[in-house]
C-alpha positions as MATLAB code, in Angstrom:
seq = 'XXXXXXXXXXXXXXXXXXXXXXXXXXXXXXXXXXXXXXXXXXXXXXXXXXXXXXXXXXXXXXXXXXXXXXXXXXXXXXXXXXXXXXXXXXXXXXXXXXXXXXXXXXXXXXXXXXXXXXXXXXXXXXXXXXXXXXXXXXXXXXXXXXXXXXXXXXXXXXXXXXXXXXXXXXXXXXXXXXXXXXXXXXXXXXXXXXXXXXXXXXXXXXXXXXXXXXXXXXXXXXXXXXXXXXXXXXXXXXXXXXXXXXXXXXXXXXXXXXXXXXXXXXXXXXXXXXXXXXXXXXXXXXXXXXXXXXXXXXXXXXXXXXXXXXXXXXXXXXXXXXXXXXXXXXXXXXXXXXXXXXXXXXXXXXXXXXXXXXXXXXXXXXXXXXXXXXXXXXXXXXXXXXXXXXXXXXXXXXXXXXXXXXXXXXXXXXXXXXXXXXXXXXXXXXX';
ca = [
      55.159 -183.881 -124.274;
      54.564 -181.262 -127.301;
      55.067 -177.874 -125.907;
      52.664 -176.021 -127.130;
      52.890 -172.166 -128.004;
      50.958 -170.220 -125.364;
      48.804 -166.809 -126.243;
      47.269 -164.982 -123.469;
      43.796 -162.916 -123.292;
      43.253 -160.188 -120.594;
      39.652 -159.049 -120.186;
      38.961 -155.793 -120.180;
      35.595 -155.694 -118.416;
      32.224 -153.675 -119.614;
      31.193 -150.367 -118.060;
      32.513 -151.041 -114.709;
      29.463 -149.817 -113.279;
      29.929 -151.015 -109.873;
      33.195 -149.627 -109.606;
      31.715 -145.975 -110.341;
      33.176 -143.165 -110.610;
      36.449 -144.443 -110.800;
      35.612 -145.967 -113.874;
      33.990 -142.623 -115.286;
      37.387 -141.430 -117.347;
      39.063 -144.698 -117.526;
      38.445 -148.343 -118.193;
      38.485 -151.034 -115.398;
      41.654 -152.027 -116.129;
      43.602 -148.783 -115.976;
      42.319 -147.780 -112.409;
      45.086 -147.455 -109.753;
      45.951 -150.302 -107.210;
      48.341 -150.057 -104.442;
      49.959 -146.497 -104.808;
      52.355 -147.174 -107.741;
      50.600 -150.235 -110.238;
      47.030 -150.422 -112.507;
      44.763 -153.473 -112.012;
      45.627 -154.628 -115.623;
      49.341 -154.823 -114.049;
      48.340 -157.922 -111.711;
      47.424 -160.226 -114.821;
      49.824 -158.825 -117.144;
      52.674 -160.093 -114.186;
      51.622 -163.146 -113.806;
      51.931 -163.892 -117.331;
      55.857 -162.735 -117.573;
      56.701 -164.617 -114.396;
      55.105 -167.778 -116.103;
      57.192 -167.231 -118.761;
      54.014 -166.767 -121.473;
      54.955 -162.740 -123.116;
      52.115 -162.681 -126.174;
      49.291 -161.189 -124.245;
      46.088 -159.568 -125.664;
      43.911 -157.115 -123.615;
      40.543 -156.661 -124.677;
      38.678 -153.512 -123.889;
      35.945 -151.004 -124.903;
      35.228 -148.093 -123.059;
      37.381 -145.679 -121.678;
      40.873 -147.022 -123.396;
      43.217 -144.304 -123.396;
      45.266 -144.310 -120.078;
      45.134 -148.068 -120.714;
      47.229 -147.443 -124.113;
      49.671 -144.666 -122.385;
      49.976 -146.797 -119.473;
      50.800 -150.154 -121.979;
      52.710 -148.323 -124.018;
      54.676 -146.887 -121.368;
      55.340 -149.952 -119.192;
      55.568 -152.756 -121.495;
      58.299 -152.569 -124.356;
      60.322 -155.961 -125.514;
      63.275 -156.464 -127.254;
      62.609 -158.221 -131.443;
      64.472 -161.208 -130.414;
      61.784 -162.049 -127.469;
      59.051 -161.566 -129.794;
      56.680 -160.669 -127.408;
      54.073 -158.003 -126.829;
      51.224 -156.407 -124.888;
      48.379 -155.388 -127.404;
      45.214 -153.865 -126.954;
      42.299 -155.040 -128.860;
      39.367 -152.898 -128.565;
      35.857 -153.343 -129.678;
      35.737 -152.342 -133.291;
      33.249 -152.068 -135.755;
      33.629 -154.022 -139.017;
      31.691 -155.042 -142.159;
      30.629 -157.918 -140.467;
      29.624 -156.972 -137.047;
      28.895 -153.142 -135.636;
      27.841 -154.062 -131.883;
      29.877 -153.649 -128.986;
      31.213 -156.963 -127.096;
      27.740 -158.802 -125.726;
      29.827 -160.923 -122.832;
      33.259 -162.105 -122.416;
      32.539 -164.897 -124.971;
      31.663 -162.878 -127.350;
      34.625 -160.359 -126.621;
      36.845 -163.056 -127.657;
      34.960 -164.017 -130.686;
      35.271 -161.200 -132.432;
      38.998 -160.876 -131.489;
      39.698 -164.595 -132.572;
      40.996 -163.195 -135.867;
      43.915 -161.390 -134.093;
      45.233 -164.395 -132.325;
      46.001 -166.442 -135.278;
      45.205 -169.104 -133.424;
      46.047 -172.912 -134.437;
      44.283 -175.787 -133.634;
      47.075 -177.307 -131.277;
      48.140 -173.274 -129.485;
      46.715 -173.043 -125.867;
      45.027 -169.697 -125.013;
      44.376 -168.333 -121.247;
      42.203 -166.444 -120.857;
      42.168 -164.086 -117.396;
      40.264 -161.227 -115.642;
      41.321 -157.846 -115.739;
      40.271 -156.824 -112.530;
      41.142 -159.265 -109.554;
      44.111 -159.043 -106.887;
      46.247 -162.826 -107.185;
      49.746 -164.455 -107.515;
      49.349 -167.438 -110.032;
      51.604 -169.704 -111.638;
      50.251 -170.111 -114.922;
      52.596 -172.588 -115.996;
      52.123 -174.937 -113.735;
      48.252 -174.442 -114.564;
      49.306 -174.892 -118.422;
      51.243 -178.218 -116.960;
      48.167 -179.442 -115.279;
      45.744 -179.001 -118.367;
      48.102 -181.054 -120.694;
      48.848 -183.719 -118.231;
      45.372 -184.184 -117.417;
      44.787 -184.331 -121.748;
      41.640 -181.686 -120.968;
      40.269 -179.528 -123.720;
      39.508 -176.734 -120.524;
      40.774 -176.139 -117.595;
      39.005 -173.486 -115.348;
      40.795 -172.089 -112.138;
      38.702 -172.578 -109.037;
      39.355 -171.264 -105.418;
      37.856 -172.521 -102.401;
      35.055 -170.366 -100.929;
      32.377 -170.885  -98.420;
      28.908 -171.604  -99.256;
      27.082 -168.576  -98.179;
      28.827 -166.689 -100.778;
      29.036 -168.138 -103.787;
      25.891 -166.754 -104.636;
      27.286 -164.083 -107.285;
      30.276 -166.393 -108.895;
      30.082 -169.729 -111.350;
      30.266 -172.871 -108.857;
      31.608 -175.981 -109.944;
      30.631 -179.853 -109.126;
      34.116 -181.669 -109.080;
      35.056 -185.429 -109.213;
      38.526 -186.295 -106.988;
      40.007 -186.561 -110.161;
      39.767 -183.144 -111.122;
      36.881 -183.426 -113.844;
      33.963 -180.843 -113.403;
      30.587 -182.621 -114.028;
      28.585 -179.336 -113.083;
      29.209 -175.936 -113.545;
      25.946 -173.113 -112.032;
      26.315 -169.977 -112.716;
      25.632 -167.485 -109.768;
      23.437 -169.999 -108.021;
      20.612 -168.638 -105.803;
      19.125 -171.424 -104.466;
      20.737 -173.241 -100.781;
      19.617 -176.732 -102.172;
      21.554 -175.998 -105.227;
      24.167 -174.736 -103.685;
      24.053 -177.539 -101.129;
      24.642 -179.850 -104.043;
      27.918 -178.129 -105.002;
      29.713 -178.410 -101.155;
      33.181 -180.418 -101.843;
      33.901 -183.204 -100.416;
      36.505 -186.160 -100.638;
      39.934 -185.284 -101.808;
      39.117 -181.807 -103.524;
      37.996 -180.904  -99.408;
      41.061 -182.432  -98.022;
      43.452 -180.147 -100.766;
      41.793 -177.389  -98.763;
      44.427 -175.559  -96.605;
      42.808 -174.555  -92.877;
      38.908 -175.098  -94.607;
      37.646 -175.121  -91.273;
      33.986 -176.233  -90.261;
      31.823 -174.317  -92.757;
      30.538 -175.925  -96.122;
      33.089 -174.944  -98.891;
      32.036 -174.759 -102.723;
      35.153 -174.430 -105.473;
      33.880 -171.452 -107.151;
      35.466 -170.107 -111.079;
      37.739 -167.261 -110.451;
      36.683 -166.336 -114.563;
      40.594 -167.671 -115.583;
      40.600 -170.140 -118.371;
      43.231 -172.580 -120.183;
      41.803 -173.354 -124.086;
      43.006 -175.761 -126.258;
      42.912 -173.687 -129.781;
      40.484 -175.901 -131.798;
      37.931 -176.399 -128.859;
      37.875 -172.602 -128.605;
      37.452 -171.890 -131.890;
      34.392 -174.442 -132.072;
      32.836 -173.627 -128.693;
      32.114 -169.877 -130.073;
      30.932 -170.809 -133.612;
      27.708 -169.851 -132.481;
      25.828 -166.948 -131.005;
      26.527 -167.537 -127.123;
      28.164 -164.146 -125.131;
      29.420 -165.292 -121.990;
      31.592 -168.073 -120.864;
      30.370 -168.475 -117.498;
      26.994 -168.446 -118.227;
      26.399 -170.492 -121.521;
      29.523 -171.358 -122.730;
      31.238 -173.829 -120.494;
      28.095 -175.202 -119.151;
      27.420 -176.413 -123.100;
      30.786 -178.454 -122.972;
      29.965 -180.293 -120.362;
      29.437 -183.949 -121.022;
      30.712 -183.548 -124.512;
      34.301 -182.178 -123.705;
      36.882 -182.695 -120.558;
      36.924 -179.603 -118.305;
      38.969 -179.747 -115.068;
      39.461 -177.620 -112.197;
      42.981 -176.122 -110.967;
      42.996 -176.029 -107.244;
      43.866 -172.305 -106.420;
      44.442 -171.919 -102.962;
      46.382 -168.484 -102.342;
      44.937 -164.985 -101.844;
      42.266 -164.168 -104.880;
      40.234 -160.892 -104.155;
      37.785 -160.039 -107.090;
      38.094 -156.250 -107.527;
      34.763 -155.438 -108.844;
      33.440 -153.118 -106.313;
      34.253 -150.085 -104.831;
      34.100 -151.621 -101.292;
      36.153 -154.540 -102.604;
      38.848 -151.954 -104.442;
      38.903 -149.890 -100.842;
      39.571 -153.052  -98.687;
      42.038 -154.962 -100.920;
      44.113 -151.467 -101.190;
      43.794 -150.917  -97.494;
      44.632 -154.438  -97.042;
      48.469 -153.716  -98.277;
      49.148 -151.500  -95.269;
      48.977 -154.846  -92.739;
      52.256 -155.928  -91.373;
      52.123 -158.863  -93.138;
      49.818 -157.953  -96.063;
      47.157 -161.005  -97.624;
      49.321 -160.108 -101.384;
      53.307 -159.374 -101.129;
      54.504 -156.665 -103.714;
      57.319 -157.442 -102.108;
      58.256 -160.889 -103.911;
      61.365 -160.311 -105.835;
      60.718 -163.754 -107.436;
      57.217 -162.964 -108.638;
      57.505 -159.143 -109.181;
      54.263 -156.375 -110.219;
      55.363 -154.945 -113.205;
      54.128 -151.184 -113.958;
      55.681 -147.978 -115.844;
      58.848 -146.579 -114.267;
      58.208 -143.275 -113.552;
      61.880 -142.392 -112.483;
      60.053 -139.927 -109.577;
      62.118 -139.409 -106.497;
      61.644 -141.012 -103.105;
      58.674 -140.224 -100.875;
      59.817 -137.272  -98.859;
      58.202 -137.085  -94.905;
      58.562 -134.162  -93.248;
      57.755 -134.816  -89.667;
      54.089 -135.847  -88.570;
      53.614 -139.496  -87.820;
      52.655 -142.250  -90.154;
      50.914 -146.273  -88.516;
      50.409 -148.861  -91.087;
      51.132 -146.960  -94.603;
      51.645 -147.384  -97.754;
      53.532 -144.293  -99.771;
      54.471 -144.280 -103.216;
      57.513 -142.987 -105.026;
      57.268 -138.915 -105.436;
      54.963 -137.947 -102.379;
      55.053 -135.347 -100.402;
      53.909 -135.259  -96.725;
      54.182 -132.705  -94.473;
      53.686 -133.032  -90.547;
      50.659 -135.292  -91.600;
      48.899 -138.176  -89.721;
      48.633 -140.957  -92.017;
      46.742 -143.575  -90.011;
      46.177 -147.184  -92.468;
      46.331 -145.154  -95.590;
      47.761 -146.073  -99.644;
      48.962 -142.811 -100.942;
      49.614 -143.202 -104.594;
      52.441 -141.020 -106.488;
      53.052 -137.529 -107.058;
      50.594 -136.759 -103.701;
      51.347 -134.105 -101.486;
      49.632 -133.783  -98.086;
      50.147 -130.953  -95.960;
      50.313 -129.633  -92.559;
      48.308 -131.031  -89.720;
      46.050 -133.040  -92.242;
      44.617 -136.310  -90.654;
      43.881 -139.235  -93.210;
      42.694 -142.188  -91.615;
      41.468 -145.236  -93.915;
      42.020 -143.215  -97.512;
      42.700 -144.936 -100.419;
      44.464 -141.702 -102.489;
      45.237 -142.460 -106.282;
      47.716 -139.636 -106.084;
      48.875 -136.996 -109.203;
      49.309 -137.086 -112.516;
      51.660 -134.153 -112.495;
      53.308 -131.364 -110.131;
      52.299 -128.248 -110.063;
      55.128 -125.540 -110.412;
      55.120 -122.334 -108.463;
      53.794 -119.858 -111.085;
      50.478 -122.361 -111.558;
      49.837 -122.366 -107.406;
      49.849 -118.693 -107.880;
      47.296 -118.521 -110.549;
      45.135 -121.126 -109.174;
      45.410 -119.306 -105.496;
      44.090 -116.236 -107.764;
      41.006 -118.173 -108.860;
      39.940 -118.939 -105.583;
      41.331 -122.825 -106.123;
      43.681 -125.212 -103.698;
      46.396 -126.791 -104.758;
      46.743 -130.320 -105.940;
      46.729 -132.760 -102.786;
      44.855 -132.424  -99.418;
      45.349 -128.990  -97.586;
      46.732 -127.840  -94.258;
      44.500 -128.998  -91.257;
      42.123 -131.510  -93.390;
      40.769 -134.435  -91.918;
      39.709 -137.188  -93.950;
      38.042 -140.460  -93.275;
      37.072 -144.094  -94.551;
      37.395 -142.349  -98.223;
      38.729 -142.924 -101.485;
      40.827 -139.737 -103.106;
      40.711 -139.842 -106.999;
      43.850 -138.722 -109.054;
      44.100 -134.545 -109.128;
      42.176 -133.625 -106.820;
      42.267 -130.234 -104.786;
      41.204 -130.677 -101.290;
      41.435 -127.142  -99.256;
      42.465 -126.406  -96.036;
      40.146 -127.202  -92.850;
      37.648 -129.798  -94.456;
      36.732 -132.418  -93.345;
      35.218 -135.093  -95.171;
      34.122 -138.628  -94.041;
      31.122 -141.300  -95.074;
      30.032 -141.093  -91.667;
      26.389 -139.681  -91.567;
      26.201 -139.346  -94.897;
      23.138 -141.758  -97.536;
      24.382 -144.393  -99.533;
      24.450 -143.452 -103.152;
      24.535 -139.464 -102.165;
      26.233 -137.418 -104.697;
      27.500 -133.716 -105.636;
      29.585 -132.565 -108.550;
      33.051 -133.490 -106.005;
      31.856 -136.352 -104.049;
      30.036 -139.698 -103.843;
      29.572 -142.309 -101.279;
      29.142 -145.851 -102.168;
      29.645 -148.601 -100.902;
      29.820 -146.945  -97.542;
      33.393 -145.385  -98.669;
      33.508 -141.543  -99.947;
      34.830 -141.386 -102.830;
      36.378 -137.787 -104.314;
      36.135 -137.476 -107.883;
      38.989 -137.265 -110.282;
      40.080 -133.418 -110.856;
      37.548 -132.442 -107.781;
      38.228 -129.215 -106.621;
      36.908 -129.379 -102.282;
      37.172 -125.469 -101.135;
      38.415 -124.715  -97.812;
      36.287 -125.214  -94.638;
      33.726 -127.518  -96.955;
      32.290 -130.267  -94.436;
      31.055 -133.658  -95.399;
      29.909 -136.067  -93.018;
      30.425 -136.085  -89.308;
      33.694 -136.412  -87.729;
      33.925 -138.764  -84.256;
];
């Protein structure tokens, strides 16, 4: 079998409106995940480990700590001519809009890829939590002769509702494809069954539906010829247009997939690291998360006790209770503060002596979270200055509620990037 040369296409994402405000400064892609890494790190991994190292990320809003975080992570030698470029939405002679849908997104890109007719492309979310061997979903799509494969995980009925669903044949061919289907009948229609339910690990009792998790294997030509035309999205127009006129099979995905599109979703799958045995292993020095090596020293804890944490490289805590918390680089946490379910994106930057002095001057805290703070069920954006004795917590306060420091959505509290909390300020009611 031809080997076939392999390009790979990250998406960016829109707005990121539901994953507001982290995504006010910053694209989807660059927000922080699991102390040290950036959500565009998951996809860019599991390309490397696959072995595939010419990878495209496609973006439009809020790009620069993407680039310094790119540019500063991902840097290969001539002889493995590989790369990491971003491709952001640009205007041309042709074509001023922005990208309509993530069809369209790679349309207007398809003159970077110099694409030919027998290159494979994947094409892969830039926001979802996973561990996937794409070569062995490259191996599948030629030995099954498809023109696309689309990777579909298992997941019950009741809540498929807001993802692409799938109709698939024991032998792996998709002869339906409904995009976020609304209707039970419909979706009673799409339940596996056969050999697709029995590939299933532990499905248990409840209806199952094999639902797209928005990752893609193209043959070059049929890509190139399934956008000559004015459709934007690939879930919704796209793929169902190929069916019946081209061969589109599922890849079986059964490991641990978490679509990080929310701010609940970000909150859990971050606070889901600190379990003993943790749904995704950072630890797998087979399959390892890439990122930019900061060259920080080791956490240091003075004292205080710490159940069910994760701290990053360069953090600071001092006689804190850290009770199921991520605490993401350069933090500092001091005395007697009590963080129990915080997500903290930690610190771009310490703060030397003479600038603590100034800022006292000005009536501001420090970077970090001050001496006898407690904080609850919250999300901590990167430089923020949390005084001493607040307290902060969701608890109490309306969905959607927001001041110039602090938001709750999602039923998480989320404190905005460069906040500034004075001491004693109270948010929410402590239990």
């Amino acid at each position: 079998m031809k080997t076939p040369k392999v390009k790979c296409v990250i998406m960016g994402g829109g707005r990121g409106t539901r994953l507001h405000p982290l995504t006010k400064d910053r694209c989807k892609p660059a927000v922080p995940l699991g102390g040290s890494y950036r959500l565009v790190d998951i996809p860019i991994s599991n390309c490397l480990n696959s072995g595939y190292n010419q990878i495209y990320v496609l973006t439009q809003f809020n790009t620069a700590s993407l680039h310094r975080h790119i540019q500063q992570s991902y840097g290969f030698d001539p002889f493995g001519r590989g790369f990491v470029d971003i491709l952001a939405a640009e205007q041309t002679m042709e074509k001023e809009a922005w990208y309509q849908g993530t069809a369209d997104a790679v349309r207007q890109n398809l003159h970077h890829f110099f694409l030919n007719d027998d290159d494979l492309i994947i094409i892969l979310s830039g926001d979802q939590l996973y561990r996937l061997d794409l070569h062995a979903f490259v191996a599948q799509h030629q030995r099954t002769q498809a023109d696309l494969t689309i990777a579909a995980k298992a997941m019950p009925a009741a809540q498929v509702a807001s993802l692409g669903v799938m109709r698939v044949r024991d032998d792996g061919e998709i002869t339906a494809f409904v995009e976020k289907p609304s209707d039970p009948a419909l979706v009673n229609t799409l339940v596996v069954g056969g050999a697709v339910r029995e590939a299933i690990k532990d499905p248990g009792d409840s209806p199952y539906c094999l639902a797209s998790m928005g990752i893609y294997v193209f043959n070059g030509r049929v890509l190139k010829e399934s956008l000559a035309n004015s459709m934007t999205d690939f879930g919704r127009e796209v793929i169902p247009s190929l069916l019946g006129k081209r061969k589109i099979c599922a890849h079986v995905f059964d490991g641990y997939w978490e679509d990080i599109g929310t701010v609940g979703s970000f909150w859990e799958a971050n606070l889901a690291l600190t379990d003993p045995v943790p749904p995704f292993n950072f630890f797998d020095s087979d399959h390892p998360i890439y990122t930019h090596a900061r060259f920080l020293p080791p956490a240091k804890l003075n004292g205080g006790c710490v159940q069910n944490a994760v701290i990053s490289e360069g953090c600071i805590v001092t006689q804190a209770q850290l009770r199921r918390c991520v605490i993401g680089v350069r933090s500092v946490i001091r005395e007697n503060a009590n963080l129990n379910g915080v997500v903290m994106l930690g610190a771009d930057f310490y703060e030397d002596p003479a600038d603590m002095d100034e800022n006292a001057r000005m009536g501001r805290p420090p970077l970090g979270v001050g001496q006898d703070t407690t904080i609850h069920n919250a999300i901590i954006d990167k430089n923020a200055r949390i005084g001493s004795k607040v307290q902060l917590t969701p608890e109490g306060v309306p969905e959607m509620w927001e001041n110039d420091m602090v938001m709750k959505r999602d039923g998480v509290l989320i404190i905005k990037k460069r906040a500034i909390v004075p001491d004693g300020t109270c948010i929410g009611k402590i239990n």
